[in-house]
N, C-alpha and C positions, 0 to 999 in steps of 0.2 A: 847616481847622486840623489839621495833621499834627501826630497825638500817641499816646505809647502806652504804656501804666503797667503795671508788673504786680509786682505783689508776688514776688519771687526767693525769700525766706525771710523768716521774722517780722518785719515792723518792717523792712526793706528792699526798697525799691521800685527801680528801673528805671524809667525814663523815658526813652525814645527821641525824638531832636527830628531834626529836620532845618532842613538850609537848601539851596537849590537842591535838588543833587542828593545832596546829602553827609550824613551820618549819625551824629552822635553818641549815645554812651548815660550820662548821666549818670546818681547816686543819691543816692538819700535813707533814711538811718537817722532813725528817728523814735524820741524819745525817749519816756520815761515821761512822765507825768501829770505836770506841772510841773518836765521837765526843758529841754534841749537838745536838737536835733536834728543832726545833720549832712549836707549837700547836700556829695559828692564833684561837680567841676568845675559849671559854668555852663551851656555852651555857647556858641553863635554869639551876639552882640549883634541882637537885633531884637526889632519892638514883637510879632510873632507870640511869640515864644520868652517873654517876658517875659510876657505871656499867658499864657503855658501854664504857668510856673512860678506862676503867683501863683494860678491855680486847684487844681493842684497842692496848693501851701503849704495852698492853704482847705479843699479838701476834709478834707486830714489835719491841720485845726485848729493849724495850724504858724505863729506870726508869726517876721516877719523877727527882733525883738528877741531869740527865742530862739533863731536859728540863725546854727550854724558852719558857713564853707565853706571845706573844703579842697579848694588850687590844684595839682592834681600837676604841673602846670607853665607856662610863660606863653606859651602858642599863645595865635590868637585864636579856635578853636572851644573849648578850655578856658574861658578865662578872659573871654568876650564879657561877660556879664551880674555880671561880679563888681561892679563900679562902682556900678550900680542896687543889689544885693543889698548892700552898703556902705552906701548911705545912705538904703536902707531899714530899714535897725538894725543889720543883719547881724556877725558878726566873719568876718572872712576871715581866713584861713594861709595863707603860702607860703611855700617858701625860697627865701630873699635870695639864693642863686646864681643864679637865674632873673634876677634883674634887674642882671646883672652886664655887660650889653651894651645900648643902647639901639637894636642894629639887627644881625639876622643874617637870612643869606639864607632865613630860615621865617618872619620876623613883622616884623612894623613897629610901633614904640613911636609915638607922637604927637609931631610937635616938629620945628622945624628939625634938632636935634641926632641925631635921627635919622637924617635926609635927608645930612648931611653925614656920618653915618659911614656910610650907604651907601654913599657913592664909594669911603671907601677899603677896605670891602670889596670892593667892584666891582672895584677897582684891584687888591688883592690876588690876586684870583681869576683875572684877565684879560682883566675887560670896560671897556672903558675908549671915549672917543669916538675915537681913531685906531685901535686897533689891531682893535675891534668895534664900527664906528659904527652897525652896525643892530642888533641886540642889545642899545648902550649906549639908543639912540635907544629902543628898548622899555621898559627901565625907563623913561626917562624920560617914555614917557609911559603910561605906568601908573600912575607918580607925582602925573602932574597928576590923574589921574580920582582917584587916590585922595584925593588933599588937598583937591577941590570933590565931591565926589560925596556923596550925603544917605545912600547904602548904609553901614553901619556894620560886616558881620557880616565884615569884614576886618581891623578896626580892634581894637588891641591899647590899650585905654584905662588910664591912669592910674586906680591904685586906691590906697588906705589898706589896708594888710597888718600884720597878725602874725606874725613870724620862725617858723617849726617846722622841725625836723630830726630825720634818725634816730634812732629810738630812744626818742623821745617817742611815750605814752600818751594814750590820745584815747576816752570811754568814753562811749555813747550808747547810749541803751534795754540791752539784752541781751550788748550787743557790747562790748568791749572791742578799741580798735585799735592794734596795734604800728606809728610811721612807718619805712618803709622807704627808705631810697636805690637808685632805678631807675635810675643815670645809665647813658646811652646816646642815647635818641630826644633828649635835651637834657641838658648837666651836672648840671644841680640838678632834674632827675623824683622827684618821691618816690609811694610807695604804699601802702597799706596792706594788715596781715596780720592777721588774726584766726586765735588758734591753735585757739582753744576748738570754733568752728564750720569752722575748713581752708577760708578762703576770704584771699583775694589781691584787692584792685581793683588793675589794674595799668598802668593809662591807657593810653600808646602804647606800651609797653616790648615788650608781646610779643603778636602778632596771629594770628587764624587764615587768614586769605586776602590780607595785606597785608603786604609786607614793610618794617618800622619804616624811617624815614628817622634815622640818625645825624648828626643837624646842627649842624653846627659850621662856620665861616667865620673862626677863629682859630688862629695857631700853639699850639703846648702846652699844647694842653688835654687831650690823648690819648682823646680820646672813646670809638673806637671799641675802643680798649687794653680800656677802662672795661666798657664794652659786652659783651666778649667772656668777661670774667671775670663781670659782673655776674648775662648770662646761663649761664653753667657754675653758679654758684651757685644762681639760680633753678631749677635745674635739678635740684640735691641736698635744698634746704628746703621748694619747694615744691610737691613733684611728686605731694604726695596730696590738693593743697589745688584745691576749685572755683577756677576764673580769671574776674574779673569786668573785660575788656578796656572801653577807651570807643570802641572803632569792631567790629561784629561779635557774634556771639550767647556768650554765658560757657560754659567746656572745663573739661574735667578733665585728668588727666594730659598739664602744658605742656611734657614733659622733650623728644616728637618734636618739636613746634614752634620751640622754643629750637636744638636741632640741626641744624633746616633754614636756621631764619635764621642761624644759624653760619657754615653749609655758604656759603649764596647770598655770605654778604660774602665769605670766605677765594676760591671763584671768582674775585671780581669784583677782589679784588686781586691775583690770577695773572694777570687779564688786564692791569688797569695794571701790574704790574711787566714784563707781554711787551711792550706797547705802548713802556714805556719805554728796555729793551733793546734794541730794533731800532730806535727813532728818533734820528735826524742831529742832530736838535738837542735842548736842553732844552725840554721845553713847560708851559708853563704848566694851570690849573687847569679855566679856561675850555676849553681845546686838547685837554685828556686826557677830559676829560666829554664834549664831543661825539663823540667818537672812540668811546670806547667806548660811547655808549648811542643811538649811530646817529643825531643830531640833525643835519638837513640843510637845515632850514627854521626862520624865525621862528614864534614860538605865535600862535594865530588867535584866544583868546581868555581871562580868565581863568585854567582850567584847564590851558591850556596852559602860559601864564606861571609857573604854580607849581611844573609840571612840569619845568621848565627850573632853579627856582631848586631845588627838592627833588635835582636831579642834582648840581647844584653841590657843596652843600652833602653829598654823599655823597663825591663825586669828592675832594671837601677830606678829607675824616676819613679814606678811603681811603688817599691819597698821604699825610698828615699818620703816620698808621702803619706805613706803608712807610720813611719816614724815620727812625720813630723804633726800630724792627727795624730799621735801617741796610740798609734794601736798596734806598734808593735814595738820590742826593743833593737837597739842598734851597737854591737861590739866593736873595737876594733884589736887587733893582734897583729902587730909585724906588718902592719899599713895594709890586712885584710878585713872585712869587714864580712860580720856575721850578724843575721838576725833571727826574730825567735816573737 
């Protein structure tokens, strides 16, 4: 059982989980003596992880009835074990923009309605069965392992939630926490700021060795718009405060970090706006993603597949920005969209 706790500061633990090969860091603010506690994210759904939370909860005399968890947003390594932590007493947070899509190219909600708003994103993007019948043919059957397979730690489950947003108050043992708006890695990411102690949990928003996926699979949502001021700000408020990331070990001064993930998007959009300059025709979302990040081949296995959908959904927010800085145009036909 892979597990690893350590107390960061008073009354604030870290808990490192894994699944496969992958690595979240969730935490836990424990409360006074017949208070509240707070668990920031879940992790991966599995009976391991579930495990390791409940011994967790017991060492530090925590029942579920008196703990809050706040959802910084609706991945399914965030949010795996919220449903168990639900109706095991628990109150869950999250903000309702999160659940504003029942299907983008980074998570899968449970349901037929799901399944069918995949197509027309697929559609949108420009995977479809004629135009990429082996790539469509991948989803499709990733789909089916997904809808029979007993693996869960994929799976984005239906929870009972309580609305919170910016600017709400949230006060646990010692700490007192400000919610913040992280939109970027998702529209509705929230975080939290503790002034008193200059410490940030700041989920996927801003990493030390990983550069954030901006995902979005929708027109006008302006994400990456979002993203770019979000992080400038981050950058003025919180640049004397500890960064407590959920992939990666907690930084200080995040102002170089912010500037490089700056840097890597403003690149990546010189490159789609070259690609689109010198192309004969308009391309689609599907078309300008493999172009530029060199995809020659179908994925061979999970990691691959997400890596495909992680491009997309960059490629999307990319061009989606480009458009909306008018620097490039935007078609649409048959609910696909091309640009030029």
């Amino acid at each position: 059982m892979q597990k690893q706790i350590t107390e960061r500061l008073p009354g604030i633990y870290e808990i490192k989980l894994f699944q496969d090969n992958h690595e979240i860091r969730i935490f836990l603010v424990a409360g006074n003596s017949g208070q509240r506690s707070l668990l920031i994210d879940t992790c991966f759904q599995s009976d391991e992880n579930r495990e390791i939370l409940n011994q967790v909860l017991g060492e530090l005399q925590i029942a579920y009835q008196d703990l809050d968890v706040f959802l910084t947003h609706k991945h399914h390594d965030h949010t795996g074990l919220a449903s168990y932590c639900a109706a095991q007493g628990a109150t869950i947070y999250m903000n309702p923009v999160e659940d504003r899509h029942p299907y983008d190219c980074l998570y899968y909600s449970q349901g037929a309605k799901s399944m069918e708003e995949q197509e027309k994103v697929l559609n949108r993007v420009g995977v479809t069965a004629e135009r990429t019948p082996a790539l469509w043919n991948c989803f499709k059957e990733f789909n089916a392992h997904y809808q029979n397979t007993d693996e869960t730690a994929l799976k984005t489950v239906t929870f009972p939630y309580t609305p919170i947003g910016r600017g709400q108050l949230l006060s646990y043992g010692d700490y007192t926490f400000q919610v913040i708006s992280l939109a970027g890695h998702t529209l509705g990411q929230l975080g939290l700021y503790e002034k008193a102690h200059q410490i940030v949990f700041s989920a996927d928003h801003i990493l030390a060795n990983t550069l954030p996926v901006v995902g979005t699979s929708y027109v006008n949502e302006h994400l990456l718009d979002y993203y770019f001021k979000s992080l400038d700000q981050f950058k003025i408020q919180y640049h004397t405060c500890t960064i407590f990331p959920a992939h990666g070990d907690c930084f200080k001064n995040p102002s170089p970090l912010a500037s490089n993930i700056t840097a890597a998007y403003r690149k990546k959009l010189l490159e789609i706006q070259h690609l689109l300059m010198n192309s004969a025709k308009a391309l689609t979302v599907q078309e300008v993603a493999f172009r530029i990040y060199g995809v020659y081949s179908l994925p061979m296995d999970v990691n691959g597949f997400f890596r495909i959908k992680s491009i997309l959904s960059r490629t999307f927010s990319c061009l989606e920005y480009l458009y909306d800085q008018k620097y490039c145009d935007r078609m649409e036909k048959d609910g696909m969209l091309f640009y030029r």
